[in-house]
C-alpha positions in Angstrom: 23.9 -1.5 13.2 26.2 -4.2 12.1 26.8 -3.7 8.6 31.0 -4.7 8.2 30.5 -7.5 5.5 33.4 -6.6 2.7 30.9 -5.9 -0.2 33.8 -7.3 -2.6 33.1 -10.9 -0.8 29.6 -10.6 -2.0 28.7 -12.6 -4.7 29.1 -10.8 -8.3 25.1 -11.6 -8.5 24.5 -9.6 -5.7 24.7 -5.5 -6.4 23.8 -3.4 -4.3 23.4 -0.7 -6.5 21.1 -2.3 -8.5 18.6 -3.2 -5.4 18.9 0.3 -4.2 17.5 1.4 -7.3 15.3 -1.3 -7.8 13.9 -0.3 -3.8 14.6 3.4 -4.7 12.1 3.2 -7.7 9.5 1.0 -5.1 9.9 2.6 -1.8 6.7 4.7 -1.8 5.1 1.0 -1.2 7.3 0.1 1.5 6.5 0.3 5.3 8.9 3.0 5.8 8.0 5.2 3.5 4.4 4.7 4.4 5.7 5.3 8.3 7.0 9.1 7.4 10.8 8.0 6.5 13.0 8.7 3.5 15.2 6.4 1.6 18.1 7.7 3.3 16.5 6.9 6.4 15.5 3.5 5.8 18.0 2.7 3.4 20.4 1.1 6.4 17.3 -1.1 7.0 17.1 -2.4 3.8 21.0 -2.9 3.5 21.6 -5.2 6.3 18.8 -7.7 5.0 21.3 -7.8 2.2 24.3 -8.1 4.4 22.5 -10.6 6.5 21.4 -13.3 3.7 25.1 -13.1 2.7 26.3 -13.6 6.4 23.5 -16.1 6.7 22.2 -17.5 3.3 21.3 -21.2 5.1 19.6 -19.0 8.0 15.6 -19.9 8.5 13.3 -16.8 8.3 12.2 -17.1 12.1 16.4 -17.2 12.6 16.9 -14.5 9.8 14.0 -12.1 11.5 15.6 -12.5 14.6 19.2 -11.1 13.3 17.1 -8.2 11.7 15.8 -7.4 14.6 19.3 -7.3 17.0 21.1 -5.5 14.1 18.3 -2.6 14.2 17.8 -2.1 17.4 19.1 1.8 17.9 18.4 2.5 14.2 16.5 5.6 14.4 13.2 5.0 12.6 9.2 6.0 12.0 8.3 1.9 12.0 6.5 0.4 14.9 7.5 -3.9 15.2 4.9 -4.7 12.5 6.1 -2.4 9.7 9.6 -3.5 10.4 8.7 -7.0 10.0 7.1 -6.5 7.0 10.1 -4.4 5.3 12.4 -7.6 6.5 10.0 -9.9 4.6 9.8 -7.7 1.2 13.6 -7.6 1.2 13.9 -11.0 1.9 11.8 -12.2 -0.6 13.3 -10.2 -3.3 17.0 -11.4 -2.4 15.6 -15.3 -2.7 14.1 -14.0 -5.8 17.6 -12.5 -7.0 19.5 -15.2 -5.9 17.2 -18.1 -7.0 19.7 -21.1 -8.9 22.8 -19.0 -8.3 25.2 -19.9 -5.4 27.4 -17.9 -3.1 31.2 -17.9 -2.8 32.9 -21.3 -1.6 34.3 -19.5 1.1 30.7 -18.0 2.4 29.0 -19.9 5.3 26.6 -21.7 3.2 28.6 -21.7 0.0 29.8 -24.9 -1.8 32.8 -25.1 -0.6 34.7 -24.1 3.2 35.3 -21.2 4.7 38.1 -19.0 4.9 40.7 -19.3 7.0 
């Protein structure tokens, strides 16, 4: 799985720690969990939703899916296509909760300003 993005490039509204306890705290409901894995199992999953909105913030969700899909290919997990769908789309929507009004870095594709050279 393709998880490289710096974490101190990620916007300061964006931590990590905080949405892993926020998901640790609601993973019971998650398709994962409800699949036979453990957090530490899908936690990866959940992660590179993270480090895919800040890779590809402008991305659609048909364009966003399909990264999701190619980065997890390999990752060992209990989900069949459908359940993995699903846990893209609840982390999804809780990052364009999160980020809702604030912007990312003007060096970030999709930021204000260019990117970094």
């Amino acid at each position: 799985m393709d998880q490289d993005a710096s974490r101190r490039d990620w916007p300061d509204w964006l931590d990590l720690e905080v949405e892993q306890e926020y998901w640790r705290t609601r993973f019971m409901d998650l398709p994962c969990a409800k699949a036979g894995d453990d957090i530490h199992r899908c936690w990866p999953l959940i992660e590179l939703v993270y480090t895919l909105y800040v890779r590809y913030p402008r991305a659609s969700l048909i364009e966003a899916l399909a990264h999701y899909e190619a980065g997890s290919r390999g990752h060992p997990h209990g989900m069949d296509h459908q359940q993995l769908t699903e846990l893209f789309a609840r982390i999804w929507g809780r990052i364009l909760k999160v980020a809702r009004g604030r912007t990312l870095p003007a060096w970030a594709p999709g930021g204000p300003g260019k990117a970094r050279s």
